[in-house]
TORKOL-469336 format. One record per residue (C-alpha): residue number from 1; residue in one letter; x, y, z. Coordinates in steps of 0.5 Angstrom, whole numbers. Example, Ala and Ser with C-alpha at 12.3 -4.5 7.8 and 13.67 -1.06 7.14 Angstrom:
BEGIN
+-----+------+-------+-------+-------+
!  nr ! rest !     X !     Y !     Z !
+-----+------+-------+-------+-------+
!   1 !    A !    25 !    -9 !    16 !
!   2 !    S !    27 !    -2 !    14 !
+-----+------+-------+-------+-------+
% end
This chain:
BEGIN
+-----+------+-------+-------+-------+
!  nr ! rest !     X !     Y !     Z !
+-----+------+-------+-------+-------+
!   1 !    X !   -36 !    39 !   -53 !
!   2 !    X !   -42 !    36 !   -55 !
!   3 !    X !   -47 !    35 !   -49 !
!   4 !    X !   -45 !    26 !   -49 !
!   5 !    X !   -39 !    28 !   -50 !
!   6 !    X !   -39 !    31 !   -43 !
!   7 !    X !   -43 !    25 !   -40 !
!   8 !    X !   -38 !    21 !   -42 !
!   9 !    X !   -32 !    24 !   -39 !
!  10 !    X !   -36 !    26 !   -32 !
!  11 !    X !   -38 !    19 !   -32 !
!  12 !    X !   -31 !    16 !   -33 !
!  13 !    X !   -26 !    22 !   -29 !
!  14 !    X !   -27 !    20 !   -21 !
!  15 !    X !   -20 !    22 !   -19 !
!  16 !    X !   -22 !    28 !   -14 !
!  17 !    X !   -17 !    28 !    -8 !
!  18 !    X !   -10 !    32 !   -10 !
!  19 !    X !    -3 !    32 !    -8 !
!  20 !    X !     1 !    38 !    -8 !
!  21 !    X !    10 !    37 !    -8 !
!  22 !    X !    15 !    42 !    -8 !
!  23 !    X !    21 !    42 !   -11 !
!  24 !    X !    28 !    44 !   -14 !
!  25 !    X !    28 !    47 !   -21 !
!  26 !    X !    33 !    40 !   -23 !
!  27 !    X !    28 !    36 !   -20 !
!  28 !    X !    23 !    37 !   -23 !
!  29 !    X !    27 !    39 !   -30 !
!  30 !    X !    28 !    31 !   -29 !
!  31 !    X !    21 !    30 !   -28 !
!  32 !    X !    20 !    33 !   -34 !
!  33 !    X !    26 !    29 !   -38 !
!  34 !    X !    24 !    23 !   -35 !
!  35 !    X !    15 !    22 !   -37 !
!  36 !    X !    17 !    26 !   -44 !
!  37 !    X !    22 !    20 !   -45 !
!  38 !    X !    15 !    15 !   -43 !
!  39 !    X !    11 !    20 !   -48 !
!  40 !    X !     6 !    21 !   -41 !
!  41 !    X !     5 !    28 !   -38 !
!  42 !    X !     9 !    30 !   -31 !
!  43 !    X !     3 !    28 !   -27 !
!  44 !    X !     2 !    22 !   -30 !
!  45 !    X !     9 !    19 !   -29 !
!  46 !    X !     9 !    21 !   -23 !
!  47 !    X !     3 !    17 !   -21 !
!  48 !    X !     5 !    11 !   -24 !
!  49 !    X !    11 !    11 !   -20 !
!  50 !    X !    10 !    13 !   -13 !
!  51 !    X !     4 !     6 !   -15 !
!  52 !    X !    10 !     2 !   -17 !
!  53 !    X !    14 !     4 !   -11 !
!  54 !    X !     8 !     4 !    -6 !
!  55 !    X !     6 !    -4 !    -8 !
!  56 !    X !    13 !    -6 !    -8 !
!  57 !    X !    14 !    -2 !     0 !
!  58 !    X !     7 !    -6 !     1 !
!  59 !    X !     9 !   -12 !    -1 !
!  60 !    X !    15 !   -13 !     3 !
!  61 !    X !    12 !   -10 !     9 !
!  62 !    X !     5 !   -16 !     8 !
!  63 !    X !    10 !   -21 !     5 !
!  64 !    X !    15 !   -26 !    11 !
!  65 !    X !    20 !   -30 !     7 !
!  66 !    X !    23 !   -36 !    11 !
!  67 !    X !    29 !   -40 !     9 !
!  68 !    X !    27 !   -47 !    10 !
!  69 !    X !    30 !   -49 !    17 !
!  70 !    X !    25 !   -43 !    19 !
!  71 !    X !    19 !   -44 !    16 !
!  72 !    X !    19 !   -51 !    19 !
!  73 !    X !    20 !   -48 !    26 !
!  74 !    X !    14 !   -43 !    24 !
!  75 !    X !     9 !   -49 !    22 !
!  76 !    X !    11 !   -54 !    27 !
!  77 !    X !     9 !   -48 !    32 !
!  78 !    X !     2 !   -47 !    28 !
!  79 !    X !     1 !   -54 !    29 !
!  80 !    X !     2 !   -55 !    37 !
!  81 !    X !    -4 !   -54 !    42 !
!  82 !    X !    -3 !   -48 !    44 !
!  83 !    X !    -1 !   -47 !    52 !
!  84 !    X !    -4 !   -42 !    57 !
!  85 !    X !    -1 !   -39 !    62 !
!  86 !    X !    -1 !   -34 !    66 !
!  87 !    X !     1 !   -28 !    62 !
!  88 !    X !    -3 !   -30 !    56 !
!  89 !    X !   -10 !   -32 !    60 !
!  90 !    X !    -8 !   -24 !    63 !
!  91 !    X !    -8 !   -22 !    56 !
!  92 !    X !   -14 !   -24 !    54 !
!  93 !    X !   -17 !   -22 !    60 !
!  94 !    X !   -14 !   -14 !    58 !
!  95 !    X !   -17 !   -15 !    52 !
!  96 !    X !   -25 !   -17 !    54 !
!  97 !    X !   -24 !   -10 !    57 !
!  98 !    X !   -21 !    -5 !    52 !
!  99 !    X !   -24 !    -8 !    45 !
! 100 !    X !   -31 !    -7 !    43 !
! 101 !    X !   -33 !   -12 !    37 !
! 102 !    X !   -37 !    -8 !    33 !
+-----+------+-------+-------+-------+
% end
């Protein structure tokens, strides 16, 4: 490999961290089956569908979806003063002592 060359791909392969599974013969066989049918290598297959799978988890996890009734429970109450009381004064107090703002 010529010396550019080899620049090149330094400079264009980061990926440094690794994981490692463990799995039955079929399952993996699968693997195999299923990246050979996408022309990618098992690595590859494997990535680009646990990043699919980890967006879609994520978004469900960062997303809220209200029906219509509820999210105008849910504005109305973003609109109205908030009242303190009590139980909420304490908390704000609770938390001057525990968090420290960098």
């Amino acid at each position: 490999m010529k010396a550019e060359a080899r620049i090149m791909s330094v400079t264009i392969d980061t990926k440094q961290d690794r994981i490692n599974l463990r799995l039955k013969p079929s399952a993996k066989r699968d693997l195999e089956r299923a990246a050979s049918f996408e022309g990618k290598t098992v690595s590859s297959f494997i990535l680009s569908s646990a990043l699919a799978h980890a967006e879609k988890t994520i978004h469900e996890h960062e997303t809220m979806r209200l029906n219509k009734q509820d999210s105008e429970l849910f504005f109305n109450a973003l609109s109205k003063p908030v009242k303190f009381n009590s139980a909420l004064t304490a908390a704000f107090a609770e938390h001057e002592k525990r968090v420290t703002t960098k």
